[in-house]
N, C-alpha and C positions, 0 to 999 in steps of 0.2 A: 689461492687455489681452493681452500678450506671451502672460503665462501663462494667462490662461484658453484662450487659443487653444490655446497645446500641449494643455494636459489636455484640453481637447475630444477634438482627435487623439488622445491616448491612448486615452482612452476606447472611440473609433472603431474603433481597431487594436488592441484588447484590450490594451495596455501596461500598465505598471504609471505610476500616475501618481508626482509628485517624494516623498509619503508613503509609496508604495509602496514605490520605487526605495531606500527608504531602511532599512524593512523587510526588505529583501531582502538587502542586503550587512548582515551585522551589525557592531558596536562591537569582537567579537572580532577577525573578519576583517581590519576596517581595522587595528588595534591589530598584529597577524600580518605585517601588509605593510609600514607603517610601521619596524617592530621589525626588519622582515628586513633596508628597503630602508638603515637607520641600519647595522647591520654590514657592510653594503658600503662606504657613503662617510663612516663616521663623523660624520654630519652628523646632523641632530637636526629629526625633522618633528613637524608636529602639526596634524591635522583639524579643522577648526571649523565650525558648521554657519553658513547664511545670516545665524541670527538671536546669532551673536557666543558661541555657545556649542560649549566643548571637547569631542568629541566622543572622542579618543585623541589619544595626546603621548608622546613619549620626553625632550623635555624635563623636566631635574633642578630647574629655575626656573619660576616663575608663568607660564606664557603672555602674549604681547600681551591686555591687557584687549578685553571685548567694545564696547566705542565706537571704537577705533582700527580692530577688522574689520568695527565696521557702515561706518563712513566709506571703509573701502574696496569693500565690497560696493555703496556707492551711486555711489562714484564708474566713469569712464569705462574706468581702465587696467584690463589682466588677468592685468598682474603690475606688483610696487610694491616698493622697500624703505622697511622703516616700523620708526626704531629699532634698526637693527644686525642684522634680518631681512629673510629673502625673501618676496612673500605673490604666490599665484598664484591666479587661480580656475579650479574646476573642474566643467567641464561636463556636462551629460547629454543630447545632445537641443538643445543651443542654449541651455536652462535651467538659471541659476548651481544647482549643489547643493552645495558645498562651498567653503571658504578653505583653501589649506595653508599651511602656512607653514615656512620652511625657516630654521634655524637660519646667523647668518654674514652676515658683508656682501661676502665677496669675491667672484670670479666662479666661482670653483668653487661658490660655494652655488648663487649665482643658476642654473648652467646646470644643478646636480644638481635643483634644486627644481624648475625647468622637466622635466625625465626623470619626477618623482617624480609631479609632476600628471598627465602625460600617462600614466602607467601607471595611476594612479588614475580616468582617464576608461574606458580599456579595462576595469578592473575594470569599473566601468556598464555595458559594453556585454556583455559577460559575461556578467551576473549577467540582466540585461534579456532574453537572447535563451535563457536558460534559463528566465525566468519565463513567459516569452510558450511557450516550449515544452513547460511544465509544463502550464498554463492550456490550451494545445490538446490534449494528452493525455486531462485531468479531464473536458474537454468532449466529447469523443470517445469516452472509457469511457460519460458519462452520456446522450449518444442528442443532445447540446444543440448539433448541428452539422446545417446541410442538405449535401447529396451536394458540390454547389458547392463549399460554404465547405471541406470537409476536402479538396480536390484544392487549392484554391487556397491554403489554408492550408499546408500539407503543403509545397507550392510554395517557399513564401516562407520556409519555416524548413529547408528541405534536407533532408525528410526520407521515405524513400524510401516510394513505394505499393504498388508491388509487390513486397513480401515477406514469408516466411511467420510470421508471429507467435504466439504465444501470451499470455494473459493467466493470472499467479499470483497469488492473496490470500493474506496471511502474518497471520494473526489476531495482533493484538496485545493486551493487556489494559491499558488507559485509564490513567492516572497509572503507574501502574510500566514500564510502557514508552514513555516520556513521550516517549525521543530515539531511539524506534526507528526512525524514517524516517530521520534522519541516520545512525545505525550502518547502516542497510541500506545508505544508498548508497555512504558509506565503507568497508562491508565485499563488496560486490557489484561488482567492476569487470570492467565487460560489454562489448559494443560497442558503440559510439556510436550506435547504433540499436535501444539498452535505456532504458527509462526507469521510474525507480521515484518514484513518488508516492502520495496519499493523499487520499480522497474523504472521509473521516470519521476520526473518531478512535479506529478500533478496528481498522481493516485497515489494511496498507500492500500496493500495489500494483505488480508487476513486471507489464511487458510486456516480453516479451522478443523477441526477434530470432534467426529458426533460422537452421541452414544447411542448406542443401538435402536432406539425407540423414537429417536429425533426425526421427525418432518417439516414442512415451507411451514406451518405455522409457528414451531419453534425456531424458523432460520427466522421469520420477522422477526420475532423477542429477540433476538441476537444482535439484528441490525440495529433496532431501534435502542439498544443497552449499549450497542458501541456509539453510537451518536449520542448519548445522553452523557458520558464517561468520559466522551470530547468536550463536552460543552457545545455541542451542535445543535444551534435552534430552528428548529423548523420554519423557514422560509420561502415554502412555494415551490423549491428546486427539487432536485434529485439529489441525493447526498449520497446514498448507498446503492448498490445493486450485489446481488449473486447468481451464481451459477445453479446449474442443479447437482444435486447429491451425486456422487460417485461411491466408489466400491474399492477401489485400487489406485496407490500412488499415482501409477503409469496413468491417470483418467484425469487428477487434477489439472493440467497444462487445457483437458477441453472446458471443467468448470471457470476456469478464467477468463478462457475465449468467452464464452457467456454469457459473464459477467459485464463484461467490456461493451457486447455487445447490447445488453441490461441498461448499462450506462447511459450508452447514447441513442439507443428505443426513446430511454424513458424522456430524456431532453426535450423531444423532438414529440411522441405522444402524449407523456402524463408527465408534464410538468409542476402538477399539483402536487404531484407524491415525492414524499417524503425516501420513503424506501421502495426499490421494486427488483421482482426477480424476474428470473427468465422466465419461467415456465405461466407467466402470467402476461407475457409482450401481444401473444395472440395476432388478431391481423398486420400488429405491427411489422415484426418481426420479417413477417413476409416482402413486405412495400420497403424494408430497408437494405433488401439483399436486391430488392431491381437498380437496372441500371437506369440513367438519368433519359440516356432517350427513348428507351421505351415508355417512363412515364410521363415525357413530354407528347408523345403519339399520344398515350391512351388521354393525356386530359383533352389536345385537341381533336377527339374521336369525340369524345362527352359533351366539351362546350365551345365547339366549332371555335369562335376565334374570341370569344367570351371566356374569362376563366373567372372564379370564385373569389379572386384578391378584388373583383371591380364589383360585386355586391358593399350597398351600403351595412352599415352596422345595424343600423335596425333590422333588416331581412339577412345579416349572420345569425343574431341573436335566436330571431326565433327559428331558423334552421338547429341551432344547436338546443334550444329548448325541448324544439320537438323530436328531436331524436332523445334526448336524455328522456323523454317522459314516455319512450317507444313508443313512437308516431298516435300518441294521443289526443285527439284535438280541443274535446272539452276539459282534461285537465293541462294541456299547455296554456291556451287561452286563461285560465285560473290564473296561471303561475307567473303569465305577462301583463294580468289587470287589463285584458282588452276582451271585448265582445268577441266570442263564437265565432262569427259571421266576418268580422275582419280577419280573423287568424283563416279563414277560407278563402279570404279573397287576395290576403299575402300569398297565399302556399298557388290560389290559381295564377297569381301575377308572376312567380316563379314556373311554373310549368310553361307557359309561352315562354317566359326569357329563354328555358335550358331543357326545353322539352321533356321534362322531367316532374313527375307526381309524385312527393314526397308520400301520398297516403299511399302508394302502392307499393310493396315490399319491396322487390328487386327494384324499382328506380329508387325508393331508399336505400338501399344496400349500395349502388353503383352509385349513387351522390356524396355517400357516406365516407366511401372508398377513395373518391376523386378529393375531397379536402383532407384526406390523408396523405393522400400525393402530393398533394399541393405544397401542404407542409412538409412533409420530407425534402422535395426541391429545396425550399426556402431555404431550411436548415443547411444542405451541402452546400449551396450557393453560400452561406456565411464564412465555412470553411473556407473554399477557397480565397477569399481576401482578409 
């Protein structure tokens, strides 16, 4: 009954219930603390779960069998010697989750194994108050809190509201970056009012924490220091994106949206870049909020039954030339090692194709527009298969 009642309350408090709790602290972990707390006092611990099972041991010998720690898990004491050992229980919440067990019968075991549990209870609370902080975070990126609950939430986990935040997504690619959440966080040491987590299995997620005088040029140094801290090499892709600055908690869940949307701008326009933020998407951003049959109308409005995928490579090229050089003729010609006079007679052999004069502004603007279309299509079209 005990238990059902806690887990209720967990439940209630978004905790992690006694399976969770256990999830949370790994076999590594305890194994890490156990190993450390033995090169202090030479004394020899070992973890056992409720049901009599070895969970980590520095012990060179067999452990106490599992009917000697059921017998003591059933019985009333909450520490026992049993056999020339110390056995302590350890708590989470009021709820047994652990047996330790200390090597020795003399009082040095007994008062080190008494130390040793009671540090393994704070590990619980630790691990707990970071889960419960992860879990308010996920929820807050995802929209899955009312106004209420994230002030009052916020409250009870110390964590500040009014400050100016940003949100980063660090694309990751699914089995080969299997332990990139743990290298980020191990490689990212922020302030205590950073939190890096993960909504899915393909982004990992920094909210970071300004300081007062931070702007987009210190979010790039951000970016580009958490890619470097990965070992992220610059590849032509988009690795990063962020949102814009915010003001208040309650604002992060829009810097994510943002970002998200950062993300897949940047695939889709500036595949070059390395890092990109929102507030730099520009025409993009626009052509990626249309719906697909409007931009199937406006390209066949543009190139009647012609579209821009049936130009050859040499008349892409200098289309993208000559816009990079804003519609320059004698230095794009430069820039392609062809005469003057041929880069004239490409751009006039394009204007019969698609009735359009690259040297005139707005038919450059509306050609411009239309191979961003084009590419957006493409892009969606990939998603769906």
């Amino acid at each position: 009954m005990k238990r059902r009642i806690l887990s209720a309350v967990a439940n209630e408090r978004n905790w992690p219930t006694s399976k969770e709790g256990k999830k949370m602290i790994s076999n590594q972990i305890l194994q890490n603390t156990v190993e450390g707390l033995k090169n202090i006092s030479k004394i020899d611990l070992c973890i056992m779960n409720v049901e009599g099972k070895t969970l980590v041991s520095t012990f060179a010998e067999p452990v106490p069998s599992a009917t000697e720690v059921l017998n003591f898990v059933d019985s009333k004491a909450d520490s026992q010697e049993v056999k020339g050992s110390q056995f302590f229980k350890v708590y989470d919440e009021h709820q047994l989750e652990y047996v330790l067990i200390a090597g020795g019968d003399s009082e040095g075991s007994r008062m080190f194994g008494k130390l040793a549990a009671f540090q393994i209870e704070n590990l619980l609370v630790a691990y707990k108050e970071r889960f419960d902080k992860d879990n308010f975070i996920k929820n807050l990126l995802l929209d899955n809190l009312l106004l209420v609950d994230i002030y009052n939430r916020a409250k009870k986990l110390h964590i500040e509201v009014n400050a100016r935040r940003v949100v980063f997504i660090l694309e990751a690619t699914p089995n080969k970056d299997a332990n990139l959440l743990e290298c980020a966080k191990s490689a990212f040491h922020g302030k205590s009012g950073d939190f890096i987590t993960a909504v899915d299995e393909k982004n990992i997620i920094l909210v970071k924490e300004l300081e007062p005088n931070d702007d987009y040029e210190d979010m790039d140094k951000i970016a580009k220091s958490v890619l470097k801290a990965l070992g992220k090499a610059v590849d032509g892709n988009t690795h990063i994106a962020y949102g814009t600055l915010v003001k208040e908690l309650k604002e992060v869940s829009r810097s994510y949206k943002e970002a998200r949307m950062a993300l897949d701008v940047g695939k889709i326009f500036f595949s070059e870049r390395d890092v990109i933020a929102y507030s730099s998407l520009g025409i993009g951003r626009l052509i990626y909020q249309l719906p697909i049959p409007l931009c199937k109308m406006f390209i066949k409005e543009i190139f009647a039954e012609k579209s821009p995928d049936d130009f050859d490579e040499e008349t892409l090229t200098t289309i993208n030339k000559f816009f990079e050089n804003s519609l320059n003729v004698s230095e794009t010609s430069r820039q392609l090692y062809i005469h003057r006079n041929t880069l004239v007679y490409r751009l006039d052999k394009l204007q019969k194709t698609t009735g359009l004069d690259l040297r005139v502004f707005e038919d450059a603007i509306t050609f411009k527009i239309a191979l961003m279309v084009v590419r957006y299509m493409q892009y969606m079209e990939t998603l769906e298969y």
